[in-house]
Structure formats: structure tokens, C-alpha cells
C-alpha positions as CSV (number, residue, x, y, z in Angstrom):
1,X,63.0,71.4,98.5
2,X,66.1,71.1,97.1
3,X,68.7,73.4,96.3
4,X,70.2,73.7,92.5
5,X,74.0,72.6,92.5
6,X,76.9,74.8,92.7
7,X,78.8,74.8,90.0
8,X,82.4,75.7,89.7
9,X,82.3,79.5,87.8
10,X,84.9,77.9,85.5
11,X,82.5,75.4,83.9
12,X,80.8,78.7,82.1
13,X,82.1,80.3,79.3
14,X,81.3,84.2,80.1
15,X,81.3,87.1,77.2
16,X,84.3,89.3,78.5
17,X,82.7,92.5,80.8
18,X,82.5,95.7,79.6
19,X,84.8,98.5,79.4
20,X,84.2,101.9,79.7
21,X,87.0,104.1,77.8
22,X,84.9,107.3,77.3
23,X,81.6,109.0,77.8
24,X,80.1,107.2,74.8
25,X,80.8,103.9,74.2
26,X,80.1,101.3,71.3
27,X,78.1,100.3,69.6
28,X,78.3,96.9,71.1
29,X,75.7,94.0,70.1
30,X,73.6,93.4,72.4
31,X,71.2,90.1,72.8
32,X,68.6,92.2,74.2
33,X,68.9,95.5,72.4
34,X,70.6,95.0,69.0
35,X,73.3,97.5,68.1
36,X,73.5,99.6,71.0
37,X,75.4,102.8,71.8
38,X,75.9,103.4,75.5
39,X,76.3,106.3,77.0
40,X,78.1,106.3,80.7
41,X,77.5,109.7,82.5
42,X,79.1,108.3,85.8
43,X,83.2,108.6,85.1
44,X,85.3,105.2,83.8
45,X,87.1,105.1,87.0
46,X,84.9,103.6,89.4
47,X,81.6,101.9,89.4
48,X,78.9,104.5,91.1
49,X,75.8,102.4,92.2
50,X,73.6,102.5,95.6
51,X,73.2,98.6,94.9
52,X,76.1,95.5,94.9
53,X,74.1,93.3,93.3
54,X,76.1,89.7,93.7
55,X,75.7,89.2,89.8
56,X,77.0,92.6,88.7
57,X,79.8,92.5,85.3
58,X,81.2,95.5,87.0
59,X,82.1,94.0,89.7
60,X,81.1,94.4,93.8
61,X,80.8,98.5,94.5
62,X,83.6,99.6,96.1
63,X,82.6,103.2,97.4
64,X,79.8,103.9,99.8
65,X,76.8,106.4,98.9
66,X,78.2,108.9,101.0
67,X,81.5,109.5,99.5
68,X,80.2,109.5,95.8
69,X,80.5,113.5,95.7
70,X,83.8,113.4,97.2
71,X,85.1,110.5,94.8
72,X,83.4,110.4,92.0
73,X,84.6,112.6,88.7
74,X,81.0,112.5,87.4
75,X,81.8,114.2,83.3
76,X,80.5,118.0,82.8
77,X,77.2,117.5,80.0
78,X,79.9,119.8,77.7
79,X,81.9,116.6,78.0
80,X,79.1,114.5,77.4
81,X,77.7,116.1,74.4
82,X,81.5,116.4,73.1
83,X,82.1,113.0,73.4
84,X,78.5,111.6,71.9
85,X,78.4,113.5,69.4
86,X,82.6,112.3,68.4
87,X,81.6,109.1,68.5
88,X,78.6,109.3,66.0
89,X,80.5,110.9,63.6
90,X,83.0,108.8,63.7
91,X,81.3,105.9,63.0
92,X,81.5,104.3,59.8
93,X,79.4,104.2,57.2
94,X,78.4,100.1,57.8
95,X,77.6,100.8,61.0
96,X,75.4,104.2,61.0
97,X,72.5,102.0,61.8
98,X,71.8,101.8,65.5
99,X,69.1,100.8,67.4
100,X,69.3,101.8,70.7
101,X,71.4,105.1,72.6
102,X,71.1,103.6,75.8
103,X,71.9,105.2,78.5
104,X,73.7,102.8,81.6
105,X,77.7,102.8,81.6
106,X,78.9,102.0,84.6
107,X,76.5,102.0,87.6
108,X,73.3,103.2,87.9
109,X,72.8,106.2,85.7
110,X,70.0,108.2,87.6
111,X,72.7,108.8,89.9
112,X,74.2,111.4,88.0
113,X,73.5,115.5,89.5
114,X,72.0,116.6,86.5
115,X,69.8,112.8,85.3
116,X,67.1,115.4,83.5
117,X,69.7,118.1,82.0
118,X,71.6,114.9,80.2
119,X,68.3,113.0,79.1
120,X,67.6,116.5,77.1
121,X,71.0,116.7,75.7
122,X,70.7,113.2,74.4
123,X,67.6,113.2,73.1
124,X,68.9,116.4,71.3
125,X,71.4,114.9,69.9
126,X,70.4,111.8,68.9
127,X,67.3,114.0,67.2
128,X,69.7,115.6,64.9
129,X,72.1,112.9,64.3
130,X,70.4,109.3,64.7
131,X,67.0,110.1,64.5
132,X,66.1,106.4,63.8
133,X,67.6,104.7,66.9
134,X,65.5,104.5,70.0
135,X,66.5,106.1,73.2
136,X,66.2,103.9,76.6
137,X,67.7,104.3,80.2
138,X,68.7,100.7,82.3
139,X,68.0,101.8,86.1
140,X,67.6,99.9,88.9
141,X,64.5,102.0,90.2
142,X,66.0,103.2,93.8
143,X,65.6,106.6,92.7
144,X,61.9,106.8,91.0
145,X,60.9,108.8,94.7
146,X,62.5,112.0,92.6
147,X,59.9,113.4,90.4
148,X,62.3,115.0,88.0
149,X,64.4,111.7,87.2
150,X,61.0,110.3,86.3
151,X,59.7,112.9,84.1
152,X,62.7,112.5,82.4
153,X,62.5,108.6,82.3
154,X,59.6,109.2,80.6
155,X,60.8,111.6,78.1
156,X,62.8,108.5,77.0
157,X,62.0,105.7,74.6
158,X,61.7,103.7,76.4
159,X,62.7,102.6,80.3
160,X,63.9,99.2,82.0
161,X,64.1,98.7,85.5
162,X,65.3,96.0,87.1
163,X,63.3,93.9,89.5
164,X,64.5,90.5,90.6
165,X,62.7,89.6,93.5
166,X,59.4,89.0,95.1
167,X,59.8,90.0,98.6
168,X,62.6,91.7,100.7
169,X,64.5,89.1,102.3
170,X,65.2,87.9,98.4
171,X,65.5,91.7,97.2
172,X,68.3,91.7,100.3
173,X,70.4,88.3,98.6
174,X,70.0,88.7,94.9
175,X,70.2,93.1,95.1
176,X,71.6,94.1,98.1
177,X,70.6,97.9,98.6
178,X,73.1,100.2,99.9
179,X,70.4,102.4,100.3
180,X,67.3,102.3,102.9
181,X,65.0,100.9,100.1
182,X,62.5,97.9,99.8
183,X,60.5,95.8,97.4
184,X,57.2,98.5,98.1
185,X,59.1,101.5,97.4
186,X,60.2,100.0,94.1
187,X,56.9,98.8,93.2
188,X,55.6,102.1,93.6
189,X,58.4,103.4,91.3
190,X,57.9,101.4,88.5
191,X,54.3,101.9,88.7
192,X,54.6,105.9,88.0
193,X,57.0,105.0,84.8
194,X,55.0,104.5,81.5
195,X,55.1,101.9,79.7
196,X,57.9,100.2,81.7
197,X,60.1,97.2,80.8
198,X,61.4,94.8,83.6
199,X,64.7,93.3,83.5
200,X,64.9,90.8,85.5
201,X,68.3,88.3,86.3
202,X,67.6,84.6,87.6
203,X,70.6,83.1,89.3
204,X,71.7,79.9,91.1
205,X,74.3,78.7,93.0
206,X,74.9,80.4,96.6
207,X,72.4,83.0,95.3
208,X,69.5,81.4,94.2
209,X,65.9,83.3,93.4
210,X,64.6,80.4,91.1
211,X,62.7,78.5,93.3
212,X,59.1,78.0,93.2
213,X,58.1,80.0,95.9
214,X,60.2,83.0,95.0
215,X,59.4,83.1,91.1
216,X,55.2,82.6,92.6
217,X,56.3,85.8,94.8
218,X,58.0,87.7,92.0
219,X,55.2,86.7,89.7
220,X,53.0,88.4,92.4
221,X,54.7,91.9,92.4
222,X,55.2,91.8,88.0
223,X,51.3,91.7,87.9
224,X,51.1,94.5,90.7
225,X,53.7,96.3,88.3
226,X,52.0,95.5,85.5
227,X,54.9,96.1,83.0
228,X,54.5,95.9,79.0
229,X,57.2,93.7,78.9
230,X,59.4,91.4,81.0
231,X,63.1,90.8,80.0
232,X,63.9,87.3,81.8
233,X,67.6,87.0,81.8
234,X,70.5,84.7,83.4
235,X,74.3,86.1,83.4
236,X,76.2,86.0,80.4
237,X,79.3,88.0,81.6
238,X,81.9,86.7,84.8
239,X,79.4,88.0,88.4
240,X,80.9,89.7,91.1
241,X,80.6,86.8,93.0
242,X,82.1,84.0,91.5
243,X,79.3,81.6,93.2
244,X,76.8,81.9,91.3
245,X,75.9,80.1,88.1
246,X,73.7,80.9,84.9
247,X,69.9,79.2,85.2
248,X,69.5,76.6,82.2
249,X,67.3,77.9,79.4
250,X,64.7,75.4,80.0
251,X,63.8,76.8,83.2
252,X,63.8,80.0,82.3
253,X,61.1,79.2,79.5
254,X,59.3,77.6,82.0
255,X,59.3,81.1,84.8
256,X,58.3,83.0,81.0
257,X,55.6,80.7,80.6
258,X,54.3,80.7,84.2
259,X,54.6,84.3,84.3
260,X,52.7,85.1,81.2
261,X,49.9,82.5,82.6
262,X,49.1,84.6,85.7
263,X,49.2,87.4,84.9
264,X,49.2,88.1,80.6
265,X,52.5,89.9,80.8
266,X,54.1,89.5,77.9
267,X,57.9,88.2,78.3
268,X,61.4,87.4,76.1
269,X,63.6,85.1,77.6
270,X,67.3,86.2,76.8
271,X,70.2,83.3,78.0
């Protein structure tokens, strides 16, 4: 079989990365969630994430799971309700309408001490103040074994989870845990969320989970899932790794169109 060329990181031209000035961020336009305001509940000083995925817009993770308490400046909910509820009223008038809080920022969310406690104050305030926008959480699933942060998952909106890869050597390359996790624990997570969204980022260059076998494998574990959606994504933002390259369009239509062939899963392809 052979492998996809590398190509030179420079040949792409990347959206700039995020940036994460406060507790609330936004809204920012996004190609999968329309205008979107983020929350981030884990600090703006360092990414806080029990994965380094190679694709990553934040960059590789730089502190290890067992120093986050001692490092980490996680925000007080006081500060997080402050903050959210600054930034919707200071919105203008134009841009009142927004379709998504969404909860991400910068790492994995469900990290944070008190996940439940700030899903509640969220969906509070967005209650009173945006009662038209949607509320949904971007995790990566490593923490679904916790039945609190899934009840409160599924007080949300809606839910994404990310899920990349069909078996564990590719789960290793295109995710690689910092945590003692595999592909059957995260199946099992997503399975206990309702109505769950994937996410899921396709990649080439020295990271490549495009090939025939692996989308089959991945294709496999979706209809084990058994999602009510599949978000099929390439990067659009510089990776950690400066290897890797966006997958053309084409073939991602043609993993969405394989994918909803076995197994009736719906799909939107987002490049």
C-alpha cells in the first residue's frame, strides 16, 4: 500500500489558532458550529489535557496529569459566571444571536474539579440570557468512567466526543493518551452518552489514519458507537506537529460515504 506524500506544512494556508484571553471567549465562527461562544474553565496559561494529540491547535501538552493540581490555576465558578455573563452583555446588538455556548477552551474540559457544578451554572445562565443558543461540551471521552461528568454531559445540548481511530495501535499515533486508556474504554464511554456526536480528525503525512484498513477499523467501532452524527474533519489550524498535512476533500467524501454505507450513520464532512 502506499503511503500519502509528505508535504511541507508551509504549502497549507492554516486559520491562525485560538487564543484564550478570559473565561468566555468569542463568539468566533465556526465551520462546524456557527457563531459560537466558548467557554474555557481550564486557566489561559497552559493547555490542561490527558491527551497530546499530534494534530492539536494548542499545541503538544506540556504538563504531565500528575502535576495539573499543583500547576494549574483552574478559575473559581464565581469567576466563571462573572466572566460569561460580562461577555453576553457586552455583546452588541448585531451579534446577540448565537448558536452554540460551547464549552472546550483550552484542553479538555471534563478535566475541571467541579465539570457538573459549571455545566449547571451555564446552563443557568445561558437560560436567562441566551435562551435560543444551544449548549454543547467538545471532550475527548477519557473521562466518561465518572458517572457525574456524564450525567452532566447529558444535561447538555448536545455532546461531541472525539474518536479518531479504529484500534489501539492507531488510537496510540493519531491520540496519544497520557492516561492508561484504550479504544474499549472509550467505546463504552460514548455509548452511555445520549445522543452523541463524533468528531473525528483524518490526517496524513508522518501521521496517517486514512488508509483503507484503518477507516474499515474505525468504521467498525462508529457502528458499535452508534452515534447520531459523525463530524469528519481534516485540520484547518497550524498541528502540533508540523508533519502532518490536511486529507483532500475528495477523500474525505469518499470515508463519509463509506461510512454511511455500513453502517447508516449519518455524517458532515467539514475541510
Amino acid at each position: 500500500m502506499n503511503k500519502s506524500p509528505r508535504r511541507n506544512i508551509d504549502e497549507f494556508e492554516f486559520k491562525p489558532a485560538p487564543t484564550f484571553d478570559d473565561h468566555a471567549y468569542g463568539p468566533v465562527d465556526s465551520r462546524r458550529l456557527g457563531r459560537s461562544l466558548g467557554i474555557n474553565l481550564l486557566g489561559t496559561d497552559l493547555k490542561i489535557c490527558n491527551f497530546d494529540c499530534p494534530y492539536c491547535e494548542l499545541g503538544t501538552t506540556k504538563i504531565k496529569i500528575s502535576q495539573i493540581k499543583k500547576h494549574a490555576q483552574f478559575p473559581s465558578l464565581e469567576l466563571v459566571e462573572a466572566s460569561l455573563r460580562g461577555k453576553i452583555l457586552k455583546l452588541p446588538q448585531s451579534k446577540l444571536k448565537i448558536d452554540y455556548i460551547t464549552i472546550s477552551g483550552n484542553g479538555e474540559p471534563t478535566l475541571y474539579p467541579d465539570f457538573p457544578g459549571a455545566v449547571s451554572l451555564i446552563k443557568r445562565i445561558r437560560d436567562q440570557l441566551l435562551p435560543s443558543s444551544r449548549l454543547t461540551v467538545l471532550t475527548n471521552g477519557s473521562t466518561l468512567g465518572d458517572a457525574q461528568i456524564v450525567k452532566a454531559l447529558n444535561h447538555c445540548d448536545e455532546r461531541m466526543m472525539k474518536l479518531d481511530a479504529g484500534n489501539d495501535e492507531m488510537l496510540t499515533k493519531v491520540a496519544s493518551p497520557l492516561i492508561r486508556t484504550n479504544l474499549s474504554k472509550l467505546i463504552q464511554g460514548a455509548r452511555v452518552l445520549k445522543d452523541t456526536i463524533l468528531q473525528s480528525m483524518f490526517i496524513q503525512g508522518s501521521v496517517d489514519n486514512t488508509h483503507p484498513d484503518h477507516i474499515d477499523e474505525w468504521i467498525e467501532v462508529v457502528g458499535l458507537i452508534k452515534p447520531k452524527l459523525v463530524h469528519i474533519c481534516s485540520i484547518d489550524r497550524p498541528p502540533a506537529i508540523s508533519s502532518l498535512s490536511p486529507v483532500p476533500r475528495q477523500r474525505l467524501k469518499e470515508i463519509s460515504l463509506l461510512l454511511e454505507k455500513k453502517t447508516k450513520v449519518p455524517s458532515l464532512i467539514f475541510s
